[in-house]
DOKELUM-28236 format. One line per field, with one value per residue (C-alpha): x, y, z; residue number from 1; chain; residue in three letters. Coordinates in nm, 4 decimals. Layout:
DOKELUM-28236
u = c(X_...)
v = c(Y_...)
w = c(Z_...)
banu = c(NUM_...)
zavo = c(A_...)
kolfi = c(ALA_...)
This chain:
DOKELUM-28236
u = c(-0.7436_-1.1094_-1.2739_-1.5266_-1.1992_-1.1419_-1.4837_-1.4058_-1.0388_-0.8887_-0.7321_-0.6853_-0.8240_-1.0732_-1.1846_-1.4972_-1.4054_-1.7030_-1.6096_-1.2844_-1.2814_-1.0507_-0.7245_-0.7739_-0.4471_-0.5230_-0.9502_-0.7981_-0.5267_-0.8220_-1.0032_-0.7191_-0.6744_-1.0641_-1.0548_-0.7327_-0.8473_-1.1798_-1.0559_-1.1656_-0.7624_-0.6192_-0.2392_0.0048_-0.2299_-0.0564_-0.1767_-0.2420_0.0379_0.0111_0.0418_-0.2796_-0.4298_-0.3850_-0.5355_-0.8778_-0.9035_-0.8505_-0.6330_-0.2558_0.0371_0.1510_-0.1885_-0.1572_0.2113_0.1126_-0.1349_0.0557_0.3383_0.0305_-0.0495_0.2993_0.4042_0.0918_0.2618_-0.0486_0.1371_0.4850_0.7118_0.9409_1.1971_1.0934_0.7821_0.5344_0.3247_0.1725_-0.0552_0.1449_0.0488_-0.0451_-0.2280_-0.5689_-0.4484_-0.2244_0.0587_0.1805_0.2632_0.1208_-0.0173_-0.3476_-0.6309_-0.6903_-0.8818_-0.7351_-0.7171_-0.5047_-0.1452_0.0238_0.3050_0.2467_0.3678_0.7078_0.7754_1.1009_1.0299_0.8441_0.9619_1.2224_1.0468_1.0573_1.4382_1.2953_1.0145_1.2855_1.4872_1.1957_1.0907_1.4772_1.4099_1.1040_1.3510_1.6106_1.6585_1.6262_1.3158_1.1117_1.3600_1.2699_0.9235_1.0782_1.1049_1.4703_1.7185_1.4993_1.7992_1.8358_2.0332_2.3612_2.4034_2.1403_2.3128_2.6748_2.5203_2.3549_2.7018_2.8584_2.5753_2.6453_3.0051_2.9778_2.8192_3.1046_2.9937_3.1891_3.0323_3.0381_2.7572_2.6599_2.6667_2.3765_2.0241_1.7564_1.4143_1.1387_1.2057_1.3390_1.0131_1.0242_1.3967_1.2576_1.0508_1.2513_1.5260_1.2862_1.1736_1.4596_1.6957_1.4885_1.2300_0.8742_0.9570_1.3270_1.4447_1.5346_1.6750_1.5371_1.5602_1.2505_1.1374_1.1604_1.0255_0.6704_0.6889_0.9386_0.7451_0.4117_0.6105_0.8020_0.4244_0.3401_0.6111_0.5380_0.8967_0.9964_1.1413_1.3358_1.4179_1.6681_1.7642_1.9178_2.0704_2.1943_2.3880_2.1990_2.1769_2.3349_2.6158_2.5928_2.1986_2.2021_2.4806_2.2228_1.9469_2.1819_2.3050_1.9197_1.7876_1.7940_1.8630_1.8739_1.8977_1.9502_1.7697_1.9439_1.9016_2.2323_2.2401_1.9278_1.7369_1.3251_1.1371_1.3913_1.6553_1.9228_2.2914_2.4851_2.8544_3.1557_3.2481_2.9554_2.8837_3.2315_3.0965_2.7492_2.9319_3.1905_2.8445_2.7100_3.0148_3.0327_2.6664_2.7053_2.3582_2.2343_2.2691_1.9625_2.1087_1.8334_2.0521_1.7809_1.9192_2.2885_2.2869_2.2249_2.5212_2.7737_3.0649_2.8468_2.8104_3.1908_3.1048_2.8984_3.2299_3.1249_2.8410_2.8273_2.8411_3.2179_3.2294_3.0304_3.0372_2.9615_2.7038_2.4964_2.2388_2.2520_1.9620_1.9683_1.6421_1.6402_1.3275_1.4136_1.7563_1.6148_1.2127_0.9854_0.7429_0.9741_1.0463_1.4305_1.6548_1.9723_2.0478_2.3340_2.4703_2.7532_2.7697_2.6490_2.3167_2.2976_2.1219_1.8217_1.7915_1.7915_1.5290_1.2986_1.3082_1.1851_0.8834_0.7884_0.9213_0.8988_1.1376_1.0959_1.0410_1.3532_1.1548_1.1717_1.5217_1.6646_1.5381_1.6935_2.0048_1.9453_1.9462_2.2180_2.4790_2.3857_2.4759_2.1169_2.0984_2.3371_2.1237_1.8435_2.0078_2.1767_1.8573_1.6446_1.9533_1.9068_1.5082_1.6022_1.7984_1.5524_1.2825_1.4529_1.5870_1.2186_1.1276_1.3703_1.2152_0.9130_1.0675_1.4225_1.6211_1.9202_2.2573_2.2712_1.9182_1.9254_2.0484_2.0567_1.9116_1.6495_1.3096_1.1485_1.1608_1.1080_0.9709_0.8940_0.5440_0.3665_0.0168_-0.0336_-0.3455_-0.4265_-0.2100_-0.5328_-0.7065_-0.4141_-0.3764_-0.7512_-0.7254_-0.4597_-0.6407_-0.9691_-0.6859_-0.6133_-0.2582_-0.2209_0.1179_0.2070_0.1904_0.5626_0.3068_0.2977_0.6739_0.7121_0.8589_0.7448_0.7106_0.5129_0.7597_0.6119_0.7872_0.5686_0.6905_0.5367_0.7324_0.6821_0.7380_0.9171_0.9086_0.6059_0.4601_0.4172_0.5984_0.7537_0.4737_0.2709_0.4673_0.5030_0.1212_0.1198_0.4256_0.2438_-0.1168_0.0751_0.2830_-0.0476_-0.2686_0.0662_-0.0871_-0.4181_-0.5447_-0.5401_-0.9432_-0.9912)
v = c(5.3422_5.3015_4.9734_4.9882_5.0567_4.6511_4.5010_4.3852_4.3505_3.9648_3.8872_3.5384_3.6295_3.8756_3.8587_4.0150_4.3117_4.3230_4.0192_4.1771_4.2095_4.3348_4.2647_4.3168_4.1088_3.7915_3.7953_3.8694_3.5097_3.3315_3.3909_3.2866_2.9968_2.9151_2.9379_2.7249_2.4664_2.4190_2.4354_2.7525_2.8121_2.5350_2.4953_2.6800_2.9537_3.2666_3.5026_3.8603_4.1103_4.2285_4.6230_4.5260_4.3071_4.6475_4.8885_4.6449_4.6153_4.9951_4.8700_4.9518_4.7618_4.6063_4.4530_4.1974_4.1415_4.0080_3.8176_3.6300_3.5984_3.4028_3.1898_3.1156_2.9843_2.7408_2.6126_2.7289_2.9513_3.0413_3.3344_3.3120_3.6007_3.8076_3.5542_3.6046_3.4407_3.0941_2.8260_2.5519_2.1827_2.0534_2.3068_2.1639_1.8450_1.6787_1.4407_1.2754_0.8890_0.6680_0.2671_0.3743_0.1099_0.0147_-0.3390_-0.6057_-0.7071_-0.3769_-0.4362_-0.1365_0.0505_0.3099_0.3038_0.2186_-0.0535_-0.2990_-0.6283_-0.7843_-1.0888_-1.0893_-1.0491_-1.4288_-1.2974_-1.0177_-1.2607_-1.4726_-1.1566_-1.0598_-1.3929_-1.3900_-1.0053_-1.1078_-1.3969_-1.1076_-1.1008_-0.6743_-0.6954_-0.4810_-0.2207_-0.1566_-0.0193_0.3079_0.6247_0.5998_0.7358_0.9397_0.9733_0.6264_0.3310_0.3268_0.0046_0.0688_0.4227_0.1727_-0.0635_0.2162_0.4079_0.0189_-0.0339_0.3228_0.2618_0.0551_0.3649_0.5750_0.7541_0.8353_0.9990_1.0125_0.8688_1.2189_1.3480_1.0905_1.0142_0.7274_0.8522_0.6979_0.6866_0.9137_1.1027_1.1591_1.2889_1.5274_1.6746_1.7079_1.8676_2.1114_2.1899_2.2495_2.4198_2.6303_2.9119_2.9856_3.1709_2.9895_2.8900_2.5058_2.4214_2.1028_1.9263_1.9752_1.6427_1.5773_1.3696_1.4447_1.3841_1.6137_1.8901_1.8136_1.8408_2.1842_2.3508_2.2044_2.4159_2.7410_2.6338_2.7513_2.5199_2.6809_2.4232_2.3572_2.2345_1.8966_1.6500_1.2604_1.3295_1.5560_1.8631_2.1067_2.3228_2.6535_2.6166_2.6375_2.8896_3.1472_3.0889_3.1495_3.4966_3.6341_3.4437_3.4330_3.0306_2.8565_2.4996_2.2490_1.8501_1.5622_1.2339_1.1654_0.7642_0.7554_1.0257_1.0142_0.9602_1.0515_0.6835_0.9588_0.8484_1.1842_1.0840_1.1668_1.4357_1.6397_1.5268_1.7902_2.1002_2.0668_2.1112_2.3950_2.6215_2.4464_2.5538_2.8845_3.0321_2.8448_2.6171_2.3731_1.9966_1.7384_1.4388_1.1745_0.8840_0.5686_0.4216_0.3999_0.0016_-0.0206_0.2288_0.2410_0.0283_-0.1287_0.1772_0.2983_0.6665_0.6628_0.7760_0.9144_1.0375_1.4599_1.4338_1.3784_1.7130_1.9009_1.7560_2.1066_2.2048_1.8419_1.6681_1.2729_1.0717_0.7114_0.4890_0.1018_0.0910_0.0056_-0.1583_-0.3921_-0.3328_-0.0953_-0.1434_-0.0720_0.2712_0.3106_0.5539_0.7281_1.1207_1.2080_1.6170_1.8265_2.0404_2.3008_2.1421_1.9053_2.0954_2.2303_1.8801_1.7011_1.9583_1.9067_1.5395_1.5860_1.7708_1.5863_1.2264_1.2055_0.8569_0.6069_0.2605_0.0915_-0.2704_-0.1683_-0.0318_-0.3858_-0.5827_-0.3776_-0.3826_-0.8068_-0.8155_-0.6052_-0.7549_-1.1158_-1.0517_-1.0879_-0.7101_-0.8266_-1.1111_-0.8941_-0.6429_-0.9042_-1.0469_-0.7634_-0.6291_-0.9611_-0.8827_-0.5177_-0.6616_-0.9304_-0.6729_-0.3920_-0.6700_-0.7633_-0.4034_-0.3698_-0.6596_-0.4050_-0.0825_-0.1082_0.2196_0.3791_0.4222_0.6787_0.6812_0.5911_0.3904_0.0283_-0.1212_0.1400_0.0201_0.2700_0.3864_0.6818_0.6625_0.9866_0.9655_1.1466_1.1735_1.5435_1.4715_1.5765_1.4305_1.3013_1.1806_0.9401_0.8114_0.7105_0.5635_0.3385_0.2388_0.1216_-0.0845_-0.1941_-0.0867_0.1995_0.4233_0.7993_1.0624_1.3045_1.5726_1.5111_1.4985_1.8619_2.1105_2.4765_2.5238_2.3082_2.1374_2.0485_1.6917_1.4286_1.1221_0.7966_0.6856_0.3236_0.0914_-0.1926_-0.3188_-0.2836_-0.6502_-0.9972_-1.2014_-1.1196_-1.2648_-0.9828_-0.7352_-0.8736_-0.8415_-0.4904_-0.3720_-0.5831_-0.3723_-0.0422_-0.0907_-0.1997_0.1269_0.4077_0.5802_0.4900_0.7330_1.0431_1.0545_0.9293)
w = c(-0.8630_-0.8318_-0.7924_-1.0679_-1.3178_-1.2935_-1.3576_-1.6720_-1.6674_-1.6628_-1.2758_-1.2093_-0.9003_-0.7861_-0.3987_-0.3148_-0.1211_0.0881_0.2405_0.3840_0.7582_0.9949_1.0132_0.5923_0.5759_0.7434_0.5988_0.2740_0.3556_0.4597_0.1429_-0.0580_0.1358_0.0754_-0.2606_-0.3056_-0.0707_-0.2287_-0.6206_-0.7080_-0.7908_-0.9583_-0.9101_-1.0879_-1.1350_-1.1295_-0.8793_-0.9512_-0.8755_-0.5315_-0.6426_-0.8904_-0.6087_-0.3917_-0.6440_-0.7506_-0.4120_-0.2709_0.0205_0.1252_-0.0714_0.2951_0.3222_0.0236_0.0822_0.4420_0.2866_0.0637_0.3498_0.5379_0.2530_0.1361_0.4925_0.4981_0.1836_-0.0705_-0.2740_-0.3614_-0.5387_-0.8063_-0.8402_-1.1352_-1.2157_-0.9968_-0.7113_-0.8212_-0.6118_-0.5157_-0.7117_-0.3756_-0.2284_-0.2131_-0.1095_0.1538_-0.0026_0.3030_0.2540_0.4413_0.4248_0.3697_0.3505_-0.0054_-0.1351_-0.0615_-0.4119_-0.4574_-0.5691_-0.3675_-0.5776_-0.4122_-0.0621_-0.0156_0.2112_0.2951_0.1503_0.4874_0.4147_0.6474_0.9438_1.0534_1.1482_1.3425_1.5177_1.6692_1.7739_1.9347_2.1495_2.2380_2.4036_2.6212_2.7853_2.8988_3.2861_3.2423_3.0565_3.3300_3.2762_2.9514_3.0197_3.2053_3.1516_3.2177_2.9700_2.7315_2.4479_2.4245_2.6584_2.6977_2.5361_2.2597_2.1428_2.1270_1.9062_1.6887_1.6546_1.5797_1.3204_1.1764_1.1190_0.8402_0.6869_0.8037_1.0943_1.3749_1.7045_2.0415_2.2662_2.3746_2.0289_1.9277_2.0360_1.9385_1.8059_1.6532_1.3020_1.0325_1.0380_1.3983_1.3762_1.1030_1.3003_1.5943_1.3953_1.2326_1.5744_1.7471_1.4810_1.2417_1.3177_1.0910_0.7532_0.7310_0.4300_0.3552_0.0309_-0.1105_-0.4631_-0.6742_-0.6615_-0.2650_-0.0130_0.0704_0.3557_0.4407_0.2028_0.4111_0.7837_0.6642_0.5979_0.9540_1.1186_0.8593_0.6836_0.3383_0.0965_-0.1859_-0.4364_-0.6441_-0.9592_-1.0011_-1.2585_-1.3041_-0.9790_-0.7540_-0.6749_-0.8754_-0.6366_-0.8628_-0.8327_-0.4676_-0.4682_-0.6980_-0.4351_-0.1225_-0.3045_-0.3372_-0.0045_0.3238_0.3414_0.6566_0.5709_0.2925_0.3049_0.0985_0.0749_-0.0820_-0.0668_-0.2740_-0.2657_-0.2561_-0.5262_-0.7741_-0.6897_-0.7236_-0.5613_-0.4838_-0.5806_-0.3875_-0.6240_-0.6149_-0.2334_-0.1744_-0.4249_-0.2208_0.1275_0.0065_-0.0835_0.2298_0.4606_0.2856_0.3620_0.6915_0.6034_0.8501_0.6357_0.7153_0.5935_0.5788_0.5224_0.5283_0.2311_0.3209_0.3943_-0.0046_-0.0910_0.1549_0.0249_-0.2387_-0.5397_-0.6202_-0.6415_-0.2778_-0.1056_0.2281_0.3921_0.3963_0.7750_0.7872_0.5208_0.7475_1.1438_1.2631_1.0614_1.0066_1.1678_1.0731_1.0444_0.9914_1.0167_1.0442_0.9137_0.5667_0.6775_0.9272_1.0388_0.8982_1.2053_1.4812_1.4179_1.5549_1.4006_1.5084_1.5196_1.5385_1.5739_1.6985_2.0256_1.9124_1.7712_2.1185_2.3827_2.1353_1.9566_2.3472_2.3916_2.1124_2.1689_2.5206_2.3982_2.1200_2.1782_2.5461_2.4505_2.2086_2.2800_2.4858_2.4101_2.0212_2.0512_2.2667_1.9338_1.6789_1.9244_1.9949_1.5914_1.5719_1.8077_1.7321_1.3461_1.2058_1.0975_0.8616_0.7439_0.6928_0.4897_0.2749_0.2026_0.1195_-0.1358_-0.2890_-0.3328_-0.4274_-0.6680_-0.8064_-0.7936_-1.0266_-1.2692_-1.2869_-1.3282_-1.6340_-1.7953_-1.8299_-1.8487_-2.0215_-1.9070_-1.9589_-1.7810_-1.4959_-1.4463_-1.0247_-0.7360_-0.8747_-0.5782_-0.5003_-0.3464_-0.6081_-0.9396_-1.1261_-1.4734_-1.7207_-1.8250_-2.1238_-1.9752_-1.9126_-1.7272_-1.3389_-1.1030_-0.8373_-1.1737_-1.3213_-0.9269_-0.9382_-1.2437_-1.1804_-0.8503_-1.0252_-1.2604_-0.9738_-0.8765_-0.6536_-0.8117_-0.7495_-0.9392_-0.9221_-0.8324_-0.4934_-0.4453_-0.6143_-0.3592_-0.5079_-0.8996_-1.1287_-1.4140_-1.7772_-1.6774_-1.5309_-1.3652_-1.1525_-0.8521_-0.8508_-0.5011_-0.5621_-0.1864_-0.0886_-0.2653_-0.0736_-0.3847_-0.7074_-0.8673_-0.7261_-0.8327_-1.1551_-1.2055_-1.0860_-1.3759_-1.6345_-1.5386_-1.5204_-1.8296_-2.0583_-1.9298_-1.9525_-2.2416_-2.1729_-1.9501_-2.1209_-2.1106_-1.7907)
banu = c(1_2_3_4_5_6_7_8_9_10_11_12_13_14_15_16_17_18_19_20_21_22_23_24_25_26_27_28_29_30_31_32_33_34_35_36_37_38_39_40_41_42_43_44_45_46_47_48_49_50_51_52_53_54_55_56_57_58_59_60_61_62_63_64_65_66_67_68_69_70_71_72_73_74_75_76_77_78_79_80_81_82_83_84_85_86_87_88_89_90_91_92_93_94_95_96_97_98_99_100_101_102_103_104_105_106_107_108_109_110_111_112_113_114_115_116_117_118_119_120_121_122_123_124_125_126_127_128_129_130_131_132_133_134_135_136_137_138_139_140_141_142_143_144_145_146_147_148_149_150_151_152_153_154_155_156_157_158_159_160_161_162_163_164_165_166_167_168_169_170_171_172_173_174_175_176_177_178_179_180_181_182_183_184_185_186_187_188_189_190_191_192_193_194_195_196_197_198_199_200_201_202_203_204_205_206_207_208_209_210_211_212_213_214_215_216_217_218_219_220_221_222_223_224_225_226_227_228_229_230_231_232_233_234_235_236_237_238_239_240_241_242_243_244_245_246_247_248_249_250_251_252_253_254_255_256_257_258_259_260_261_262_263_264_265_266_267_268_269_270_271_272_273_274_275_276_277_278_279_280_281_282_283_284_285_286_287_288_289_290_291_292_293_294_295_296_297_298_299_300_301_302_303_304_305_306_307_308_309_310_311_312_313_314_315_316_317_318_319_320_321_322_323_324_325_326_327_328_329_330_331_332_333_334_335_336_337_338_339_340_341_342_343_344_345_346_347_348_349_350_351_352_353_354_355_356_357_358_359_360_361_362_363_364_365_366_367_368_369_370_371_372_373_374_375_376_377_378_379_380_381_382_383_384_385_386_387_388_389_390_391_392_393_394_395_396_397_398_399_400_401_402_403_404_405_406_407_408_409_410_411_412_413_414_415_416_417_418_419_420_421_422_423_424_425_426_427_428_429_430_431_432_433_434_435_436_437_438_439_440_441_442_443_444_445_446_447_448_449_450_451_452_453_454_455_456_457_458_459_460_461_462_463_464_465_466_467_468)
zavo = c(A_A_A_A_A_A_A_A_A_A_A_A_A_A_A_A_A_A_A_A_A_A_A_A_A_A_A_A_A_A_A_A_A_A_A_A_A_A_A_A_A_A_A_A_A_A_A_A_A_A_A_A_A_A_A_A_A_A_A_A_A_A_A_A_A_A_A_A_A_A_A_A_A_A_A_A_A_A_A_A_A_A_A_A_A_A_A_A_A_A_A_A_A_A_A_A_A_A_A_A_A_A_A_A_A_A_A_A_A_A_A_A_A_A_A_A_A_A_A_A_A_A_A_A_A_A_A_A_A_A_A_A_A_A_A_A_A_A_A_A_A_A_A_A_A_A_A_A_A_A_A_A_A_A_A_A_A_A_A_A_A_A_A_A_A_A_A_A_A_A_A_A_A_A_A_A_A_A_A_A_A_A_A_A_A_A_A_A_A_A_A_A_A_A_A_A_A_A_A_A_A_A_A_A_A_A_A_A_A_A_A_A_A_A_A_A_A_A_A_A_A_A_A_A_A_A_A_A_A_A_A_A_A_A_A_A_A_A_A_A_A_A_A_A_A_A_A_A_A_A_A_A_A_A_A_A_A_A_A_A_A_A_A_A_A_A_A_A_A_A_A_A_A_A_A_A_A_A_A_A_A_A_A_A_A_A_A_A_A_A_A_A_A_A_A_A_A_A_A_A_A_A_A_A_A_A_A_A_A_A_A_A_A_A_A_A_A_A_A_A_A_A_A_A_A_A_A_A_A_A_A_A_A_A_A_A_A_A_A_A_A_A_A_A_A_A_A_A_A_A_A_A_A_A_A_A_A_A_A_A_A_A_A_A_A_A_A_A_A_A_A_A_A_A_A_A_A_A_A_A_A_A_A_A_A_A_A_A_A_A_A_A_A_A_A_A_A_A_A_A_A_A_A_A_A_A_A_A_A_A_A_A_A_A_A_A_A_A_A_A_A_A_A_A_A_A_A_A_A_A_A_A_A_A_A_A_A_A_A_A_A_A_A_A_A_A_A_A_A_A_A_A_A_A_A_A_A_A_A_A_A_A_A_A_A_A_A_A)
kolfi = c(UNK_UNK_UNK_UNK_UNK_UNK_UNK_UNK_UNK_UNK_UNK_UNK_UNK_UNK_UNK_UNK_UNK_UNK_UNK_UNK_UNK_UNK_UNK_UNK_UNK_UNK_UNK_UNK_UNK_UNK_UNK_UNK_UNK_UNK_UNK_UNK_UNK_UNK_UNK_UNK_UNK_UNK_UNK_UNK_UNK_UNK_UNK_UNK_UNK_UNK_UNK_UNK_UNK_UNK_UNK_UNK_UNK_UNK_UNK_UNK_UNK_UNK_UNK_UNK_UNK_UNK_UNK_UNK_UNK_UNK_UNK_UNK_UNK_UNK_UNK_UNK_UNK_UNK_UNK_UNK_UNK_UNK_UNK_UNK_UNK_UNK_UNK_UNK_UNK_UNK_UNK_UNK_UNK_UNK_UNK_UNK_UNK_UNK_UNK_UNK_UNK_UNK_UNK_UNK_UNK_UNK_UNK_UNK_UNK_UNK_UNK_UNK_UNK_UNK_UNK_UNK_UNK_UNK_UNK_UNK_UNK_UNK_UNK_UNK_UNK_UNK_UNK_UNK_UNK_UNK_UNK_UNK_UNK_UNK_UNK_UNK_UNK_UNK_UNK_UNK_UNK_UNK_UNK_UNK_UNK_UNK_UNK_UNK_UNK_UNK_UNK_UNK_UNK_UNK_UNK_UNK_UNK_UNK_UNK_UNK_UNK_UNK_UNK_UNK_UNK_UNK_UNK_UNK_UNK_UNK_UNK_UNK_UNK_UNK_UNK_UNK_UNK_UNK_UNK_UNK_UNK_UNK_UNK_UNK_UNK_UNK_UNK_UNK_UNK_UNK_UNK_UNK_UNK_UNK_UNK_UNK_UNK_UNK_UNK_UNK_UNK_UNK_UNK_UNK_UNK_UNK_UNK_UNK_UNK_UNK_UNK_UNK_UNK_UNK_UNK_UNK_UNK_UNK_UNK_UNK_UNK_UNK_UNK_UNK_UNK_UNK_UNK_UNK_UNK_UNK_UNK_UNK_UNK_UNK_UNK_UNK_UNK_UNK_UNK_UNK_UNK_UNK_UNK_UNK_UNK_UNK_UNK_UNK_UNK_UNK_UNK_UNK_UNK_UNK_UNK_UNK_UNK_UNK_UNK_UNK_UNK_UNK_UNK_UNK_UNK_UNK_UNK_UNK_UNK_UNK_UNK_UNK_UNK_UNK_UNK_UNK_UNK_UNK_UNK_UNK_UNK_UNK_UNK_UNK_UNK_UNK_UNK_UNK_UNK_UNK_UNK_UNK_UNK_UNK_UNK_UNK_UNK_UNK_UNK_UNK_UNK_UNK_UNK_UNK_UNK_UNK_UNK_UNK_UNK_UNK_UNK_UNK_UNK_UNK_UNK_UNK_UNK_UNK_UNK_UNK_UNK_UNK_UNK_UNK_UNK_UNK_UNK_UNK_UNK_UNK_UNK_UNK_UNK_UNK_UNK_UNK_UNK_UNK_UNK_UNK_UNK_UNK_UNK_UNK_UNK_UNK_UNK_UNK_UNK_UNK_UNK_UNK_UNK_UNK_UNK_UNK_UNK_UNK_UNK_UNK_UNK_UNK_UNK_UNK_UNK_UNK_UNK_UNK_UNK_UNK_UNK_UNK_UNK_UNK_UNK_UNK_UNK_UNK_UNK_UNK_UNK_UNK_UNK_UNK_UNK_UNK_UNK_UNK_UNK_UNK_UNK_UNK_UNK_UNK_UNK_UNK_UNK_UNK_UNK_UNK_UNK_UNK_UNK_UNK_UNK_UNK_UNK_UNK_UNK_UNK_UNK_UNK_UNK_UNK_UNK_UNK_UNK_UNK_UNK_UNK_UNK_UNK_UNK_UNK_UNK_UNK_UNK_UNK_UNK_UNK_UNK_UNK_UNK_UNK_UNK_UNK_UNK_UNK_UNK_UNK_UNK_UNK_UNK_UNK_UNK_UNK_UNK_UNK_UNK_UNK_UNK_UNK_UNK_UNK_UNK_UNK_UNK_UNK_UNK_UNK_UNK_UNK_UNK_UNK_UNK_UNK_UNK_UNK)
């Protein structure tokens, strides 16, 4: 079809096709990408149909359809069977979570931390370390997977989770993100498939466009995600992969129960998916919520990889966590850490291991479930909710807003109120929703004072800010 025919007919989208350079497919990517990045296509715009793209544009069918493949694998647009090809909410913008610098006068309920206030307990652990008679041999490059002794007290400390692994079968990294990223690396190639919920860690969504990963999500309810829902998209994809967070899942405080935990791994074990189990929240569930039952590891040892972070258990700024996979997973993992971890800090790893063996883990945990608990009975008090609405001791809630107003805009608002919250944009993993949420940190204050002020600012603005 000629050109000229579309002048004035509506496209969301309508490159200039004199700007088109050779390869067409990868110019024409870069142009979308241009346009996305710098606003020109808001998210959730729907993207012209590549056979229409083809014609305005006089090129070959194959050239738009590589196109899109480009963009979709940088994570700026995605495809919905029988919908179309949208920009992705966070496009324009990276969501990754981090404790950014705000005013000091800032009450952060944003970032989620893990209640500091126990890290007097970690201070001692610490002094205790530097008077060990092996110190010097924890500044080595010696045992890159971990020490001996340090992977024995991680497997010990994971048993009260119900975890059961041989040495070999387990490695020490530095933190959960770090074990994300070496499990992306190692077991999953550019263009796999990972299912995800919809509302997913953002984190997770921002390392997966890093690598050139798809995430397909899926559907959820009270309890997770739905088994039939990740069944439909294993039938009409090519899915490699699936990421929970079944002890509470981020930012949605979710708890995947026993029940469904079992219908998850027989789709799972069926379409022989690899399971990332981030399990970072398992010291608030395991043994203490009646429905936890097990973690999906011991459904699926062959087909899991097992992460488990002290950084929310015990200390947030030592960044120790435990991986833990089967043979089969165990010479590509081992590899992957080598390249991207080198080996995490033995010194960090001997105080979570001093804390550990001498009992005080156990202290720290008990004390920051007594602050979880203090800190969502102080959240009801503001925002009464329902049964079956997340993890009781979560160190975040999720709240249903009715501000339909830009996700970066409500953010900024609530920073010149002067609490810094999250908008449930930033956690989506493909499609926009008509739903809009606020995850809210509960962990991340220096008293309950402060984080009483920050609710009592956040509830007396929700509705506020529809002009902002």
């Amino acid at each position: 079809m000629p050109i000229n025919s579309f002048t004035d007919y509506p496209m969301s989208w309508k490159p200039d096709r004199d700007a088109l350079k050779r390869p067409l497919y990868l110019s024409l990517a870069l142009l979308l990408e241009y346009d996305i990045t710098n606003g020109f296509l808001a998210p959730g715009t729907k993207l012209p149909p590549q056979r229409e793209l083809a014609d305005f544009l006089d090129v070959n069918f194959t050239t738009i359809t590589r196109a899109y493949k480009v963009c979709e694998l940088k994570g700026l647009i995605y495809a919905v069977t029988g919908s179309g090809t949208f920009v992705s909410p966070n496009a324009a913008r990276s969501i990754t979570i981090s404790k950014d610098k705000i005013s000091s006068e800032c009450i952060d309920l944003g970032f989620v931390a893990s209640f500091e206030q126990t890290n007097p307990i970690v201070a001692v652990a610490a002094k205790r370390v530097m008077e060990k008679s092996y110190l010097e041999q924890l500044f080595d490059y010696n045992d890159p997977t971990g020490k001996p002794h340090h992977k024995i007290a991680g497997l010990n400390w994971m048993s009260a989770f119900g975890i059961q692994a041989d040495i070999e079968n387990m490695a020490i990294v530095s933190g959960a993100q770090n074990a994300l990223a070496i499990t992306l690396l190692a077991l999953f190639e550019p263009g796999n498939r990972i299912a995800v919920d919809i509302y997913t860690y953002a984190n997770f969504i921002e390392i997966s466009k890093m690598f050139r990963i798809k995430l397909v999500p899926i559907p959820g309810d009270e309890y997770g995600m739905l088994p039939n829902e990740l069944e439909n998209q294993c039938l009409q994809l090519d899915v490699h992969g699936v990421f929970l967070m079944p002890s509470c899942s981020n930012p949605t405080s979710v708890m995947i129960p026993e029940n469904r935990k079992k219908e998850l791994a027989a789709i799972i074990r069926k379409h022989n998916l690899i399971l990332i189990e981030d399990d970072i929240h398992a010291f608030l569930t395991a043994g203490i919520i009646e429905n936890y039952g097990q973690p999906m590891f011991q459904l699926l040892p062959e087909q899991t990889v097992y992460i488990c972070s002290t950084s929310k258990s015990i200390c947030s700024g030592l960044r120790v966590a435990y991986i833990v996979f089967c043979d089969a997973f165990k010479e590509k993992i081992i590899k992957a850490i080598f390249n991207i971890n080198v080996k995490t800090s033995s010194l960090d790893a001997e105080i979570i291991t001093e804390l550990i063996l001498s009992g005080k883990a156990n202290a720290i945990v008990e004390e920051k479930r007594q602050l979880a608990q203090s800190a969502n009975h102080l959240f009801t008090e503001f925002f009464p909710r329902p049964l079956h609405t997340g993890h009781p001791l979560s160190f975040y809630r999720w709240i249903p807003i009715s501000d339909n107003v830009n996700a970066s805009r409500m953010e900024s608002y609530f920073l010149n109120k002067g609490i810094r919250v999250f908008h449930s944009d930033r956690f989506l993993s493909g499609a926009s929703t008509k739903d809009n949420f606020l995850r809210i940190a509960l962990a991340s204050t220096n008293s309950m004072e402060e984080l009483q002020r920050g609710l009592k600012i956040l509830k007396e603005n929700l509705g506020k800010n529809t002009d902002v």
